[in-house]
GUDOVO-410677 format. One line per field, with one value per residue (C-alpha): x, y, z; residue number from 1. Coordinates in steps of 0.02 Angstrom, whole numbers. Example, Ala and Ser with C-alpha at 12.3 -4.5 7.8 and 13.67 -1.06 7.14 Angstrom:
2
east	[615|684]
north	[-225|-53]
up	[390|357]
seq	[1|2]
***
This chain:
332
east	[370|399|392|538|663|685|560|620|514|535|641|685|782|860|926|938|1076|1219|1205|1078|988|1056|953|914|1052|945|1038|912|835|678|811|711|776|730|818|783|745|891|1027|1161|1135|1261|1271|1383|1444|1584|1570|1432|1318|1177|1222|1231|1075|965|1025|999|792|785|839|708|855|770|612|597|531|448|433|384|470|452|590|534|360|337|312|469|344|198|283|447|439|407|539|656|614|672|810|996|1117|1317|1380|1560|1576|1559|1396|1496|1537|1733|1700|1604|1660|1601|1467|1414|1383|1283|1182|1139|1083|965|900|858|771|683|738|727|876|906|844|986|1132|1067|1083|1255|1330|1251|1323|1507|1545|1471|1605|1734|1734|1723|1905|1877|1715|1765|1882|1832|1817|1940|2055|2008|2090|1993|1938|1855|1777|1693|1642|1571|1476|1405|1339|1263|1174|1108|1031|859|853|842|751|877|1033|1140|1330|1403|1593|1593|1781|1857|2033|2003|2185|2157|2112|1967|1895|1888|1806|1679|1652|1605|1497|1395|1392|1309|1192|1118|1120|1001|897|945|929|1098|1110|1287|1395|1568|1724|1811|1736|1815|1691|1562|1630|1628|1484|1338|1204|1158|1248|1160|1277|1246|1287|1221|1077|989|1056|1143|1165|1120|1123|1262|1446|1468|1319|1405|1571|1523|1462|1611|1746|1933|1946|2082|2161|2376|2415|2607|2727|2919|2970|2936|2866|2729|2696|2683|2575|2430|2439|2381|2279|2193|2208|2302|2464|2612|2678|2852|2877|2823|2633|2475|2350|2174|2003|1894|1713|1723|1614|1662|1621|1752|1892|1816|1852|2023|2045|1972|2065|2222|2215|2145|2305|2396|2490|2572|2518|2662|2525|2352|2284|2109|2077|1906|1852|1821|1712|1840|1824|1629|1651|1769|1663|1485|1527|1700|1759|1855|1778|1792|1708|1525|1436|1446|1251|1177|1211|1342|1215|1232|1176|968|909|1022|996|809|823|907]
north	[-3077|-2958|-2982|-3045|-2944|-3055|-3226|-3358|-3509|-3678|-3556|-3650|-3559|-3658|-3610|-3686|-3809|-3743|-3868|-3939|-4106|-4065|-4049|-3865|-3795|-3833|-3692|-3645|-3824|-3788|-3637|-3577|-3426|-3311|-3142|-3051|-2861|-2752|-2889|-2932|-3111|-3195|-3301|-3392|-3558|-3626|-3551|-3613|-3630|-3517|-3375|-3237|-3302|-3304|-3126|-3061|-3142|-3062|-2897|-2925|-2932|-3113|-3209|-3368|-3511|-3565|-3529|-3378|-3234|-3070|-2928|-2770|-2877|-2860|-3002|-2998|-3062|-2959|-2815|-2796|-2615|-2609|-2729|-2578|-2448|-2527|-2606|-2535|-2646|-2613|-2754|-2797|-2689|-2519|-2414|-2214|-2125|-2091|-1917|-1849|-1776|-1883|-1761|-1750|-1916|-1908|-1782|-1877|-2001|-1912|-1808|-1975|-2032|-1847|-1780|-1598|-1498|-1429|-1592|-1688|-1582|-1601|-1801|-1783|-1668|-1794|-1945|-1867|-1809|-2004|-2078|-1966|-1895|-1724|-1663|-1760|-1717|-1614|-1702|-1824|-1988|-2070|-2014|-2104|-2244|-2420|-2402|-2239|-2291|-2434|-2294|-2179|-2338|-2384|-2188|-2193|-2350|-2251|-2107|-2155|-2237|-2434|-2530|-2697|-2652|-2799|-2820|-2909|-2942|-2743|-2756|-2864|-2784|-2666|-2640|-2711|-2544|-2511|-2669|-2629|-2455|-2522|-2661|-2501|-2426|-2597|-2598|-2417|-2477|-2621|-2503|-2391|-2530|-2584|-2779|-2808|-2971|-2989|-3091|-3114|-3237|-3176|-3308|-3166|-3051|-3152|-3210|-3043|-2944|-3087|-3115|-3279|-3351|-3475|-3592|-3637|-3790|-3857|-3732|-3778|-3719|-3852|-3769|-3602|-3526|-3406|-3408|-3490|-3609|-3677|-3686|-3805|-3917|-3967|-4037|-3949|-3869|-3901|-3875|-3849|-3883|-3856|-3914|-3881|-4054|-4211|-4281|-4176|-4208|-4398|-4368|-4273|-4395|-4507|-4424|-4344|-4522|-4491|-4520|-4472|-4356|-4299|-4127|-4029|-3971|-4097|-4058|-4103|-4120|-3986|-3925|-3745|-3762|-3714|-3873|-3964|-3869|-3843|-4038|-4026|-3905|-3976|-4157|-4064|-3982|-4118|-4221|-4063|-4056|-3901|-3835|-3691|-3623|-3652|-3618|-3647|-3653|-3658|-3724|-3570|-3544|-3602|-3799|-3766|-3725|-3884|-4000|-3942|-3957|-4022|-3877|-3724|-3536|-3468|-3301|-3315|-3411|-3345|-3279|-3287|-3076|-2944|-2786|-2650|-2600|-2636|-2479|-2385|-2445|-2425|-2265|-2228]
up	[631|481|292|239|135|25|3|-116|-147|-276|-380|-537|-695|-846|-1006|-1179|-1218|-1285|-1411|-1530|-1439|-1282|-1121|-1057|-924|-754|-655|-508|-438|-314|-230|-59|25|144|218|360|341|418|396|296|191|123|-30|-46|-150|-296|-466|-580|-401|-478|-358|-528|-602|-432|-417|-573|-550|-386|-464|-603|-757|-775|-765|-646|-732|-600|-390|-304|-288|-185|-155|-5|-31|-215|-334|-466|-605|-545|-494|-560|-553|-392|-361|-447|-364|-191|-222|-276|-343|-334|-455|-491|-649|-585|-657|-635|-769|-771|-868|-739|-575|-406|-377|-565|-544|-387|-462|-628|-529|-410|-576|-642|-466|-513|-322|-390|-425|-237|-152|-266|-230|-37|-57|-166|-26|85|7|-33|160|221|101|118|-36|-20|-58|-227|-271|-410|-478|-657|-562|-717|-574|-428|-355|-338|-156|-202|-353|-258|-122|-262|-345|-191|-130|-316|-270|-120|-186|-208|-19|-76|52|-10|-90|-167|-156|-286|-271|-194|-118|-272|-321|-157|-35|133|206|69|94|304|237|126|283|387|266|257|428|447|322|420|569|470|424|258|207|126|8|-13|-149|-111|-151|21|151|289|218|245|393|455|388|377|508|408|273|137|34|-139|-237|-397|-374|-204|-32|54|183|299|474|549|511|673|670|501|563|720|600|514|589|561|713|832|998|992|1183|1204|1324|1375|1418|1332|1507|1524|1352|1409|1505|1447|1298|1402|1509|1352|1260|1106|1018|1092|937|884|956|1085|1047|1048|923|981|870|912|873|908|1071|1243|1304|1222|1278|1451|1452|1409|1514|1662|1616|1623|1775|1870|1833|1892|1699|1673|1512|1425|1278|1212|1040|988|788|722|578|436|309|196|265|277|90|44|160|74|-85|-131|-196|-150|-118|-307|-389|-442|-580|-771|-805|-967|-964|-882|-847|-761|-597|-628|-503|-604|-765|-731|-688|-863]
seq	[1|2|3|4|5|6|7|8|9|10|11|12|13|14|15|16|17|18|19|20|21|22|23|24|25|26|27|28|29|30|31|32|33|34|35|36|37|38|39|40|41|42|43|44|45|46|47|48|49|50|51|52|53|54|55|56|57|58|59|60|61|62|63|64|65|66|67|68|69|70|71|72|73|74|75|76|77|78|79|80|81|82|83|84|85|86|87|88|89|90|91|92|93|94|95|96|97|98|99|100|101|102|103|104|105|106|107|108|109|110|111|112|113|114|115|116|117|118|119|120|121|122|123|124|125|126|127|128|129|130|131|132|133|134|135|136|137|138|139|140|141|142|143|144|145|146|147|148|149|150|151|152|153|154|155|156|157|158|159|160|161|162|163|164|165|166|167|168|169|170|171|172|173|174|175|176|177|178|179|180|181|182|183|184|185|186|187|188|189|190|191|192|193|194|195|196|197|198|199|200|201|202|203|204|205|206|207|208|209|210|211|212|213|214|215|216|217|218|219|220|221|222|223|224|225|226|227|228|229|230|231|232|233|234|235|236|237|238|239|240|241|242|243|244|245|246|247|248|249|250|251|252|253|254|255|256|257|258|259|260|261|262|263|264|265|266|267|268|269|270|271|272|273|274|275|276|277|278|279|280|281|282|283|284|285|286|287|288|289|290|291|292|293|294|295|296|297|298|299|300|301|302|303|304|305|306|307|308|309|310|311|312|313|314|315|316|317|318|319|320|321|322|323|324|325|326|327|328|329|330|331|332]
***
C-alpha cells in the first residue's frame, strides 16, 4: 500500500467564544481522514461542518490543536514547509492579478517558484496551450470571462508541479460548459497522478469527479466510501413501471404486492442494486405482464446529504480567515 496523500488522525480545532464566559467553538471533533494518492477526494457536508477549517490546517494556514496530521507525507506542525511546497491550492477567491496579462501571470508565478527565466516561459507556454488560453494570453486578464479566470487560477496553481492540489468551490458562478471544462482538466490531473481534495456545493460534481467521497457533519465524518457505495445506503430510490391499461396495472400490483395507485405508472422502493430490479423484473415476466416503460431512479447525493445530516447540500463553513491561495501566498 502507499503513503497516503493525505493522513488525518483525532484532528481536533476550536476557537474562542465569541463571547465572554462562553465555551470555545469545538469545530473539528476527533476528524479521521485518509486520501488515496492519484484520486480525487471529496469533502463534502452542510455549512458550519468544519470542511473550511480542516482545509485551511491541512494547507498549514492553521495549527491543529490536537491529532496528527501529514500532507505528500509531511507533518503540517513539523513540516509545514514542506507541506507548502507540495501542495497548490485554487480557493474560491481567485489569487491572479487582473492587471497582468494570462502569461504575466504565469510567469510571476514560476519567477516566484525560482524556475529560471527560460524554464518559466517553457511552463507558462506549457500551461496556456493545456487550458486553452493561448489566443488570450496577452490580453490583461481584467478581461476574461469567469470560466477562464477559473482556468488561469487553476494553471497558476500548477506551476510548481503540486503533488496535492485542493479545489475549493473551483466551478462556483462557472456556465454549464466551464464547469464540464474545468471537470476535464481535473480529470487529466488525476490521470497524471495528482491527489485532488476537492470542496464543492454541487453534489453532481462530486458525484462525478470523486473516487471516494467523505461527509462532514458537526466536525466528524459520518460517513465515507464511493458516490455509489453512499447512495445504496439510503433509501429514495425508486422503480416507475408503466402500463397502458388499468388491467395490467391490476395486476402487477398484485403480483408485485402493493397498492393499486391512481394512474397508470407503479412506483416501486428501490436500493440502487441490480438485484432488486432483477426481481421485479423476473416477477413480471413470469406472470406474463406486459410492461409499456421502465424507469429506475437512484437515490443522489442530495438524499445521502438530507438523510446524514438533516440538512440540505449548502456552500462551505465560515473559517476564522479568507486567505489566499497558501502555495501561492507562500511563494510571495
Amino acid at each position: 500500500m502507499s503513503t497516503p496523500a493525505i493522513a488525518v488522525e483525532g484532528l481536533r480545532k476550536s476557537f474562542p467564544a465569541a463571547k465572554k464566559g462562553d465555551a470555545p467553538k469545538l469545530v473539528l471533533d476527533d476528524l479521521d481522514l485518509e486520501v488515496r494518492s492519484g484520486t480525487v477526494h471529496a469533502l463534502l457536508g452542510p455549512n458550519g461542518a468544519g470542511k473550511t477549517t480542516a482545509v485551511h490546517i491541512l494547507t498549514t494556514y492553521l495549527r491543529p490543536d490536537a491529532g496528527r496530521v501529514a500532507v505528500a507525507g509531511h507533518d503540517v506542525v513539523a513540516d509545514p514547509d514542506g507541506v507548502r511546497s507540495a501542495i497548490g491550492v485554487t480557493g474560491q477567491f481567485s489569487a491572479v492579478d487582473w492587471l497582468l496579462t494570462g502569461r504575466e501571470n504565469l510567469k510571476l508565478m514560476a519567477d516566484l517558484n525560482h524556475l529560471g527565466k527560460a524554464g518559466g516561459r517553457r511552463v507558462a507556454d506549457g500551461l496556456l496551450e493545456r487550458f486553452d488560453l493561448v489566443e488570450a494570453a496577452d490580453k490583461p486578464a481584467s478581461t476574461y470571462s469567469g470560466g477562464m479566470k477559473r482556468r488561469l487560477d487553476l494553471a497558476m496553481t500548477l506551476v510548481a508541479k503540486p503533488q496535492v492540489v485542493f479545489l475549493d468551490e473551483p466551478t462556483t458562478g462557472l456556465d454549464p460548459r466551464s464547469r464540464r471544462s474545468m471537470w476535464e482538466f481535473v480529470r487529466e490531473l488525476v490521470a497524471g497522478g495528482t491527489t485532488i481534495l476537492l470542496t464543492t456545493q454541487y453534489l453532481d460534481e462530486a458525484d462525478e469527479l470523486a473516487d471516494q467521497v467523505s461527509v462532514l457533519d458537526g466536525g466528524r465524518v459520518v460517513a465515507g466510501g464511493t458516490a455509489a457505495e453512499l447512495k445504496r445506503r439510503i433509501p429514495g430510490g425508486r422503480i416507475d413501471v408503466e402500463f397502458t391499461d388499468r388491467a395490467e396495472l391490476a395486476a402487477a400490483a398484485r403480483v408485485l404486492r402493493v397498492p393499486v395507485p391512481d394512474g397508470l405508472t407503479l412506483q416501486l422502493p428501490h436500493d440502487g442494486g441490480v438485484r432488486s430490479l432483477r426481481a421485479v423484473l423476473d416477477a413480471l415476466d413470469d406472470a406474463a405482464i406486459d410492461v409499456a416503460a421502465l424507469t429506475v431512479k437512484a437515490s443522489d447525493l442530495d438524499d445521502v446529504f438530507f438523510a446524514l445530516t438533516g440538512h440540505a447540500a449548502e456552500a462551505g463553513d465560515p473559517g476564522p480567515v479568507t486567505p489566499a491561495t497558501p502555495a501561492k501566498e507562500a511563494a510571495r
